[in-house]
C-alpha positions, 0 to 999 in steps of 0.5 A: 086380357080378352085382346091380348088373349086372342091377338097373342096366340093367333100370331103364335099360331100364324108364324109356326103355319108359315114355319117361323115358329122360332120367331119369339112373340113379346106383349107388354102394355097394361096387362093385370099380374094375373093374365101373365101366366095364361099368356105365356101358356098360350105361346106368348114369349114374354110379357112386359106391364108399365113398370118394365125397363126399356133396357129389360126390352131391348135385351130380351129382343136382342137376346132373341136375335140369330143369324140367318139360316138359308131354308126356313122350317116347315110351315104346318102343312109340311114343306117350307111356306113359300112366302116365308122362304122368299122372305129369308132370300130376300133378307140374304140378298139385300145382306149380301150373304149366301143364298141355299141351293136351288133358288130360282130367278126369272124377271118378274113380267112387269117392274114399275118404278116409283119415285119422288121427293120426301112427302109426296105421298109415295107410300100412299100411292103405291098402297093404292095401286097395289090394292087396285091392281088385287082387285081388279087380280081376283076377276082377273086371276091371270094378273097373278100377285103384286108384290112391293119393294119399299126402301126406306132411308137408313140413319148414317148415325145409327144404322136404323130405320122406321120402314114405315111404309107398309103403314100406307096399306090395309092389310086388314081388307087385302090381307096376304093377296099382296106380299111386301117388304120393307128394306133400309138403305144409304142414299141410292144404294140398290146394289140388291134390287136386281137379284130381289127382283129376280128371286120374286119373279122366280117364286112358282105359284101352287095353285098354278104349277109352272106359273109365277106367283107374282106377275108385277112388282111395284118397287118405291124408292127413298125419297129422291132429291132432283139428281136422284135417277138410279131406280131408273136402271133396275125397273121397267117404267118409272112413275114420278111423284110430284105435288103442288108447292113444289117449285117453278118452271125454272126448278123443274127444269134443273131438277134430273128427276123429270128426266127419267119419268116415263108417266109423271104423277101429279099427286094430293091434286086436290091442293092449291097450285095443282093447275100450275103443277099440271101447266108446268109439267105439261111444258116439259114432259113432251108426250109423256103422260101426266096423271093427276091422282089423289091417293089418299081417296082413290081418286086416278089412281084406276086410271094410272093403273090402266096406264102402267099395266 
């Protein structure tokens, strides 16, 4: 009970500060028959112990399912919460559905691109950045705020998605410095990226009247196949993922990808074959830079920063 107990109600109290006191919040797990109530006095929705049905879940969570709104409600300050009003124009955007009145757009001061094959490590990569670049934010407040868009492949079967890219970030160290947000797709379908990108480049920071609360947006396409260059038209720089294994010379030079690089990434440069990765690649990226990093320690990735920024 003592987890549940303070887990439970510090995200029902989290969602009604942001003005997203509307969002039901579920438990369920091993929880004894008489912690129950005091959960749901505490905030908690619902609770489902062991013995519940996945349908029972799955309605309940259907059940709390509404359309849209344009404008959030006030967070417990007063005032809608601007992360949480940036979330919902988010959402309409990328739904193609109506915005509220008054939405400010501007072009976001950088956009980086990054891209590559399923399995290169992109997620791990761009969490990396995004917490180098809030690091190096807090001695420099000028930065301002990073912010990431991750697409994440959508089932043609079922229309659902694992957004599992925020995985990759330590929420627990970086905590709200970096706003992210996961989106699912079809293949290379970034008919919304322009206007997201235009709505996160036009949300005002408080702290700084006049100034935008993210400077730089960090925007991690699906996993891309050889052919797949389109995130190329809606960024400013395009990093290129690559990793040891994967192909020849001969395959690097059919692959389209390594075309639309700006700064080629040679990513998990502590395997076997790195050497050859880099040789090759080198052969083909003329004086574009090529940078070995291995995301999972931090290792290049300050340097890639520097290279981008």
């Amino acid at each position: 009970m003592a987890d549940a107990a303070v887990l439970g109600p510090r995200l029902v109290g989290d969602l009604a500060e942001m003005g997203r006191g509307d969002i039901p919040v579920y438990m369920g797990g091993i929880l004894p028959s008489e912690d129950i109530p005091k959960l749901i006095d505490l905030g908690i929705k619902a609770c489902f112990t062991t013995g519940t049905g996945l349908m029972e879940i799955v309605n309940a969570v259907r059940g709390a399912t509404r359309a849209y709104a344009p404008i959030v409600g006030e967070g417990a300050g007063g005032g809608r919460h601007a992360i949480a009003q940036l979330s919902r124009d988010i959402s309409l955007a990328h739904a193609g559905k109506a915005l509220r009145n008054g939405v400010r757009r501007a072009k976001p001061g950088r956009v980086i691109g990054v891209t590559g094959s399923p399995g290169a490590g992109k997620s791990t990569l761009v969490a990396a950045l995004a917490g180098e670049y809030t690091r190096r934010a807090k001695e420099n407040p000028s930065l301002g705020r990073a912010a990431v868009v991750a697409f994440d492949p959508m089932s043609p079967i079922t229309s659902g998605a694992l957004l599992g890219d925020r995985l990759r970030v330590d929420f627990n160290t970086l905590g709200d410095a970096i706003f992210y947000r996961s989106l699912a797709i079809t293949s290379e379908d970034y008919h919304s990226l322009d206007d997201i990108l235009q709505i996160i480049g036009g949300v005002e920071d408080p702290q700084r009247p006049g100034q935008a609360m993210f400077q730089t947006v960090f925007v991690e396409t699906v996993g891309a196949g050889q052919n797949e260059t389109a995130i190329r038209k809606h960024v400013g720089r395009t990093l290129v993922v690559l990793t040891p294994g994967m192909g020849d010379a001969v395959q690097m030079d059919k692959a389209g990808i390594l075309e639309i690089a700006d700064v080629f990434v040679c990513n998990k440069a502590d395997y076997p074959g790195q050497n050859e990765l880099v040789k090759n690649l080198r052969e083909v990226a003329g004086r574009r830079p090529v940078v070995e990093t291995v995301a999972t320690m931090g290792t290049g990735v300050p340097a890639l920063l520097d290279m981008v920024l």
